[in-house]
C-alpha positions as a Python dict, from the first residue, in 0.01 Angstrom:
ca = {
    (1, 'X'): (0, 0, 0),
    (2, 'X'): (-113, 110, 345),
    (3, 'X'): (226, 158, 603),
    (4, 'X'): (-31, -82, 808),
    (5, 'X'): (52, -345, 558),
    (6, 'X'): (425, -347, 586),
    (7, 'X'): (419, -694, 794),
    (8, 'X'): (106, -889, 614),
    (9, 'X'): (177, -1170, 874),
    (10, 'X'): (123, -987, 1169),
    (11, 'X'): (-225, -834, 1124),
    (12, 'X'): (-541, -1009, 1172),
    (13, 'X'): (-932, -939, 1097),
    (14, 'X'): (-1049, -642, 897),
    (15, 'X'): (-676, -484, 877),
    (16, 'X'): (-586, -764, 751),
    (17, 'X'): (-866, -815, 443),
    (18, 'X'): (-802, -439, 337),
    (19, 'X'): (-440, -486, 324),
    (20, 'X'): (-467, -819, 85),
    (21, 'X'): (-776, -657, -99),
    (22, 'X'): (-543, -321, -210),
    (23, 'X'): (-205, -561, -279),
    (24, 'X'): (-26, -546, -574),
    (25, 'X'): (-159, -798, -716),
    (26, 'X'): (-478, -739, -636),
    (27, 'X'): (-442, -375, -837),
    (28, 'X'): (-356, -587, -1103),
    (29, 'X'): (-623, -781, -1057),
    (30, 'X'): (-870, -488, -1102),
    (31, 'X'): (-674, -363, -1409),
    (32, 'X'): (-682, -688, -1550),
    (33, 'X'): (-1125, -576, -1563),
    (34, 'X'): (-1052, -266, -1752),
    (35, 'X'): (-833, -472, -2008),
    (36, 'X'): (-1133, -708, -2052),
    (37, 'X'): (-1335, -356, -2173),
    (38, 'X'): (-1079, -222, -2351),
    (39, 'X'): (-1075, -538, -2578),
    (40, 'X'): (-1403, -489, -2626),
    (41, 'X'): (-1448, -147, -2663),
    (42, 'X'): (-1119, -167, -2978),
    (43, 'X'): (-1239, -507, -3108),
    (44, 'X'): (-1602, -474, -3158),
    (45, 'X'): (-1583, -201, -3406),
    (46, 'X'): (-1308, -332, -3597),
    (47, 'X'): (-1458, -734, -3639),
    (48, 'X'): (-1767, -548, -3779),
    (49, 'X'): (-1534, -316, -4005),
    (50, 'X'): (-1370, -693, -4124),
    (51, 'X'): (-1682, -800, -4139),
    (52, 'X'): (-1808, -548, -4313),
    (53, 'X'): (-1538, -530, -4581),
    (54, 'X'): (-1576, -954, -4633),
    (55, 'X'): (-1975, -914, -4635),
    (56, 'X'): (-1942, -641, -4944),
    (57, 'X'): (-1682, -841, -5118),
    (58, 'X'): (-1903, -1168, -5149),
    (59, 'X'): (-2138, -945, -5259),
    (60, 'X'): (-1882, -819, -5522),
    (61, 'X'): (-1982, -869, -5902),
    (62, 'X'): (-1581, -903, -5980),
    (63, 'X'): (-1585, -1307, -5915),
    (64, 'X'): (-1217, -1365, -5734),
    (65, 'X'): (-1337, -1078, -5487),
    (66, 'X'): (-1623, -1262, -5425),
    (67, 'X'): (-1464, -1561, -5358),
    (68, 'X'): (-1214, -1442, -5115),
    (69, 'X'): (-1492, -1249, -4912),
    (70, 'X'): (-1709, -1592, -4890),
    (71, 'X'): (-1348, -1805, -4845),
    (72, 'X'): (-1274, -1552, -4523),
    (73, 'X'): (-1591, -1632, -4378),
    (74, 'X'): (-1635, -1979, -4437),
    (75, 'X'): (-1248, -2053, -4333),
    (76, 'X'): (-1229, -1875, -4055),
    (77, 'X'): (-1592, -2006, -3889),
    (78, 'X'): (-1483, -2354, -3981),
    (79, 'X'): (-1216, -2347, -3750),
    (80, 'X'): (-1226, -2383, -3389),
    (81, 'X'): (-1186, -2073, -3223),
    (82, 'X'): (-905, -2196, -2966),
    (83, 'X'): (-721, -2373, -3258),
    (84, 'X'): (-748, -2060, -3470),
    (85, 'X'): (-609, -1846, -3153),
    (86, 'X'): (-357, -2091, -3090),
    (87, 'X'): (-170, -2119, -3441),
    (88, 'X'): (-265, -1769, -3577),
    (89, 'X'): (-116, -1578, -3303),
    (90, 'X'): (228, -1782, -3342),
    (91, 'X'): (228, -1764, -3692),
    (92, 'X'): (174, -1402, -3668),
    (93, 'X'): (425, -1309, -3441),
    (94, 'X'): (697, -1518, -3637),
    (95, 'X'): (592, -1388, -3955),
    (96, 'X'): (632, -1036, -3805),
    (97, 'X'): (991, -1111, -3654),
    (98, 'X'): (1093, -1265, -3986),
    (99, 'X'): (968, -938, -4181),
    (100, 'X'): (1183, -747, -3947),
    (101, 'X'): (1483, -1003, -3944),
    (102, 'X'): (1467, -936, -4316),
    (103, 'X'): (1554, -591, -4280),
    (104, 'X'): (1779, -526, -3985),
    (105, 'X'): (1969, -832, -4015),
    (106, 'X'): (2017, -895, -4394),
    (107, 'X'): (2343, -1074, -4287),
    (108, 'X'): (2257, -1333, -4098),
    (109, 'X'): (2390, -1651, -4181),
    (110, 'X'): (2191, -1879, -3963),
    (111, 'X'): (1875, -2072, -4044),
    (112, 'X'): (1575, -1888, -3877),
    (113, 'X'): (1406, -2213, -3869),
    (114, 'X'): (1613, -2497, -3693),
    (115, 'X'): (1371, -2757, -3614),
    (116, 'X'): (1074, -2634, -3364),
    (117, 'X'): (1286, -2355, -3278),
    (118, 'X'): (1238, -2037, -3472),
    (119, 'X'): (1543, -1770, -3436),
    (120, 'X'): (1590, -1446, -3575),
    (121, 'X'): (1884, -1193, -3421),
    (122, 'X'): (1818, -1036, -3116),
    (123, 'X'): (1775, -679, -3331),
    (124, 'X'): (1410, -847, -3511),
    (125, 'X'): (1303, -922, -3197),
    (126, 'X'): (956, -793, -3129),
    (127, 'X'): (904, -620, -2894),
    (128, 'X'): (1282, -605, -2825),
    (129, 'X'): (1435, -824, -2503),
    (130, 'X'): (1557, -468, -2357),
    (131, 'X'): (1207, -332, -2370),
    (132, 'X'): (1028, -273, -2049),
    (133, 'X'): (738, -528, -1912),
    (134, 'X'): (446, -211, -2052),
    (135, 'X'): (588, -253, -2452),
    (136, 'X'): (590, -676, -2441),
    (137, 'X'): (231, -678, -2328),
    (138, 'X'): (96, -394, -2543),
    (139, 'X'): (235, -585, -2824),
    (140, 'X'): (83, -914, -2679),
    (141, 'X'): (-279, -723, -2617),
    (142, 'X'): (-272, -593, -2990),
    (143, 'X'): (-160, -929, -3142),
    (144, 'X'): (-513, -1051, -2921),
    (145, 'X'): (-715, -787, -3027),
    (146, 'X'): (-631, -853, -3409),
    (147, 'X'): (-668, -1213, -3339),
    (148, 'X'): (-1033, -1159, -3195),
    (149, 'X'): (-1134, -918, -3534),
    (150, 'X'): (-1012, -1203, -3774),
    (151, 'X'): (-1217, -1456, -3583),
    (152, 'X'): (-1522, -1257, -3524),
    (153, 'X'): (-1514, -1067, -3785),
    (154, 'X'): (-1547, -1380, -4030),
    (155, 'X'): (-1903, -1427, -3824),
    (156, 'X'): (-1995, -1078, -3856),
    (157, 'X'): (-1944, -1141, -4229),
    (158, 'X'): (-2186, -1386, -4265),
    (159, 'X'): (-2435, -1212, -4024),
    (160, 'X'): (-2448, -918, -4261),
    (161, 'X'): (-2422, -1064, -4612),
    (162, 'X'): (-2781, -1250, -4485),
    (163, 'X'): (-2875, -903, -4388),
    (164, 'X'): (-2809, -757, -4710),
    (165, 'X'): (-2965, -1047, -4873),
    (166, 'X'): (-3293, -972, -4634),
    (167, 'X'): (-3336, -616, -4804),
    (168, 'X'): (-3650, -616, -4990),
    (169, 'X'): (-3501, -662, -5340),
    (170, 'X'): (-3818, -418, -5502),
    (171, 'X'): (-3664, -109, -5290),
    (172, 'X'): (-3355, -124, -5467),
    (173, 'X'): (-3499, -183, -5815),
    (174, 'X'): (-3733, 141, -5700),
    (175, 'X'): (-3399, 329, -5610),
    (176, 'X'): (-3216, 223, -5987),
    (177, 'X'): (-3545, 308, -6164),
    (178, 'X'): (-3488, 672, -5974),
    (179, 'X'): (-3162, 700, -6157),
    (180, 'X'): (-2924, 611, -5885),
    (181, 'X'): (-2592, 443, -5940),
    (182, 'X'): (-2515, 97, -5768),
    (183, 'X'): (-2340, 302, -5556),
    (184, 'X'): (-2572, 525, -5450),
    (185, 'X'): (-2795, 240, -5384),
    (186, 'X'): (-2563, 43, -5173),
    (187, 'X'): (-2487, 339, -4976),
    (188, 'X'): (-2820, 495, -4960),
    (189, 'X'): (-3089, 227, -4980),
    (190, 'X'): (-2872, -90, -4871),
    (191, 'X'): (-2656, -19, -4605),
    (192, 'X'): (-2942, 190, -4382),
    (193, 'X'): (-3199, -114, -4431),
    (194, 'X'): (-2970, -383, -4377),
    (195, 'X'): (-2878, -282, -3974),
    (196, 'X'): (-3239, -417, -3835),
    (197, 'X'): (-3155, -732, -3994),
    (198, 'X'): (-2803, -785, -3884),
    (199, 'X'): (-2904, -641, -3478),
    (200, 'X'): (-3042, -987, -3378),
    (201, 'X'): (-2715, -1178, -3499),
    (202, 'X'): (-2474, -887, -3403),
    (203, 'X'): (-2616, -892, -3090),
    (204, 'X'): (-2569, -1263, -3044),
    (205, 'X'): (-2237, -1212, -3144),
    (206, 'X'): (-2151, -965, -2899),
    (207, 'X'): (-2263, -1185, -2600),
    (208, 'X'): (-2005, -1469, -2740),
    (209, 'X'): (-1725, -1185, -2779),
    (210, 'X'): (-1784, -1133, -2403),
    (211, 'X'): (-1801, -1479, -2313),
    (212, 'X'): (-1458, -1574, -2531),
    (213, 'X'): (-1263, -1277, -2346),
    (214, 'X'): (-1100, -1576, -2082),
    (215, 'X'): (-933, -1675, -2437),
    (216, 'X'): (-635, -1362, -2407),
    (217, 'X'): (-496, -1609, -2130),
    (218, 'X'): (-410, -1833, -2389),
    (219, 'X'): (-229, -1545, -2602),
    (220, 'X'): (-27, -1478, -2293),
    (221, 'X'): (-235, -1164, -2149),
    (222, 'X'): (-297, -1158, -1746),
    (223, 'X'): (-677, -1087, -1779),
    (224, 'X'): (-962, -1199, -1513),
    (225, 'X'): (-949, -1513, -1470),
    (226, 'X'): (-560, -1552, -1478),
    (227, 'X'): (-574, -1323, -1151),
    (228, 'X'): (-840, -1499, -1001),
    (229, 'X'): (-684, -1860, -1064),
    (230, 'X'): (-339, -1716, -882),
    (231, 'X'): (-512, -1485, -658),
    (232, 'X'): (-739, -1800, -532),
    (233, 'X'): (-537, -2028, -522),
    (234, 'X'): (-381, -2191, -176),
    (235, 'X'): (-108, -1998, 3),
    (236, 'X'): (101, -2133, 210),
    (237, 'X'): (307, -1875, 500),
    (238, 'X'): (616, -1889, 217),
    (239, 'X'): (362, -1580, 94),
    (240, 'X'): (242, -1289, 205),
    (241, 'X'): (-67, -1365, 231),
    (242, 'X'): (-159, -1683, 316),
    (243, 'X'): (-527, -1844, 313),
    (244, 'X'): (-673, -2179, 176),
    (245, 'X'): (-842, -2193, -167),
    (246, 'X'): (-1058, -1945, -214),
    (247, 'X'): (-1081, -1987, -657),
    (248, 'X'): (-1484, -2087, -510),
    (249, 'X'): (-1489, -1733, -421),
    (250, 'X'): (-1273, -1542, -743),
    (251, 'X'): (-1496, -1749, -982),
    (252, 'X'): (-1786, -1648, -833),
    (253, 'X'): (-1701, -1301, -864),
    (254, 'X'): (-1626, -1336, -1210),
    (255, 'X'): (-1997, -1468, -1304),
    (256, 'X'): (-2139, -1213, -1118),
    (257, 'X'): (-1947, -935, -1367),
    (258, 'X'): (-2032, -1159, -1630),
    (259, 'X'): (-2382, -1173, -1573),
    (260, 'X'): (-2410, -795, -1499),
    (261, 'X'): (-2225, -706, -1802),
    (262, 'X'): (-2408, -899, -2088),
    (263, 'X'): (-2763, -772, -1854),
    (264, 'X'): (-2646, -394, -1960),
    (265, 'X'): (-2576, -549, -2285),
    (266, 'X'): (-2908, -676, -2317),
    (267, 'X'): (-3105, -367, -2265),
    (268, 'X'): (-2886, -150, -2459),
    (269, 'X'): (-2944, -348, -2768),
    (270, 'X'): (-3332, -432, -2685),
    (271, 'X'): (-3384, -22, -2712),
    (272, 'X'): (-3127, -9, -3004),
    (273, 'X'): (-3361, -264, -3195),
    (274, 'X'): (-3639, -92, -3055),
    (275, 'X'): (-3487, 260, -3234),
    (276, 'X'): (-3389, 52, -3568),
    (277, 'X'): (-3724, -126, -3570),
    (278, 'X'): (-3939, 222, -3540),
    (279, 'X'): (-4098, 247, -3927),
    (280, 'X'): (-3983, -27, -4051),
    (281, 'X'): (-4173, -302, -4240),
    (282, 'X'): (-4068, -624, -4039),
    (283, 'X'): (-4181, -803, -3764),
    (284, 'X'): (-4032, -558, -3482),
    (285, 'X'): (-4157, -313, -3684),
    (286, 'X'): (-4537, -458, -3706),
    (287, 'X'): (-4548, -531, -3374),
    (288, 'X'): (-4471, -119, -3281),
    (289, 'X'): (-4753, -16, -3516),
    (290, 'X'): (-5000, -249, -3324),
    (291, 'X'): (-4902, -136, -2974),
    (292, 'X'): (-4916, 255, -3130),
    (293, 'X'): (-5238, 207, -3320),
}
């Protein structure tokens, strides 16, 4: 980066620890951070949209919408999360390639599926092999981020239909008896009164989002700790850089960000349930009123 860095090998002491700190690697490294938020910051809303959409449909009156809102949730948790990430993700990005090997290669005479191997023509390919590096892991970081809604979504399901079920039932008979339509009442009476229910669960929810984040290594995305495993490991002089194992070190950077991160976390939603708990007949809500009065 620095024309000071041109010969790694034949600098020494601070010069040295500023040029391997700013290498390219090391800038990916740091990017690899902001793709950890940026999961968050797209996958977060859209599990509790899924979640939101399978918690209303087990409430559904209409029975076989009912029963695929409850069989989302229940399949999905009953799963283990790594086997879930490890099949889905493959099956998805086959059944997308065979979708498009459908269309742009209706003459292909070949069996796509010839024993483990799947093959489609080069034109289904997704993203195509003359892409550039930027388009295969786009596609590989949205195939992750609709992997993590699925999967946390199905939890944020069941985390809400309890929260739904927690509404006082005697506010929305008080609501009907007022002339309002089921959907009024859902919308109006439901929906507001179920979030202070759902925080404490959401909330535990969102600390295990951030802790399964190390899971886009297995979907083939360079995140944290697939930097800090290369990046720490032992280097010989075949590198630029050479040093002994330092992963110790990496690791223990990485629990530090941890840490720090689900800290914010915690006092963000401690003043959010603090804000949803103001007025509110529960616990939280008591325990305000006794403090005020």
């Amino acid at each position: 980066m620095f024309a000071a860095c041109a010969d790694p090998k034949a600098i020494e002491g601070l010069t040295w620890a500023a040029c391997y700190l700013t290498s390219g690697k090391h800038l990916d490294f740091y990017w690899s951070f902001v793709t950890v938020l940026m999961l968050l910051a797209i996958t977060a809303p859209a599990a509790l949209a899924m979640g939101f959409a399978g918690a209303t449909a087990a409430r559904s009156r209409f029975l076989p919408l009912s029963l695929l809102g409850k069989a989302y949730a229940a399949i999905v948790r009953g799963v283990p999360d790594i086997v879930f990430f490890l099949f889905f993700v493959i099956a998805l990005d086959q059944g997308i390639e065979w979708m498009k090997h459908q269309i742009v290669c209706p003459d292909w005479t070949e069996p796509v599926r010839q024993g483990l191997e799947f093959r489609v023509c080069p034109q289904a390919k997704v993203p195509l092999g003359s892409s550039s590096a930027i388009w295969h892991q786009a596609y590989g970081f949205g195939l992750a981020v609709f992997t993590f809604a699925i999967v946390f979504g199905a939890f944020a399901a069941n985390v809400l239909y309890g929260a739904m079920s927690a509404v006082p039932r005697s506010q929305l008979e008080t609501a009907e008896a007022y002339g309002m339509s089921q959907g009024q009442v859902f919308r109006r009476i439901l929906v507001p009164q179920m979030w202070v229910y759902a925080l404490p669960g959401l909330s535990n929810l969102w600390m295990i989002l951030i802790k399964a984040t190390p899971l886009l290594f297995l979907l083939g995305v360079k995140d944290i700790v697939y930097w800090a495993r290369e990046l720490g490991g032992s280097k010989t002089q075949a590198y630029e850089y050479p040093h002994p194992d330092w992963r110790l070190w990496y690791f223990l950077g990485l629990l530090v960000f941890y840490l720090l991160f689900t800290k914010v976390s915690e006092i963000v939603l401690a003043r959010l349930s603090a804000r949803l708990s103001h007025g509110q007949a529960t616990a939280a809500g008591e325990a305000m009123r006794k403090v005020a009065a």
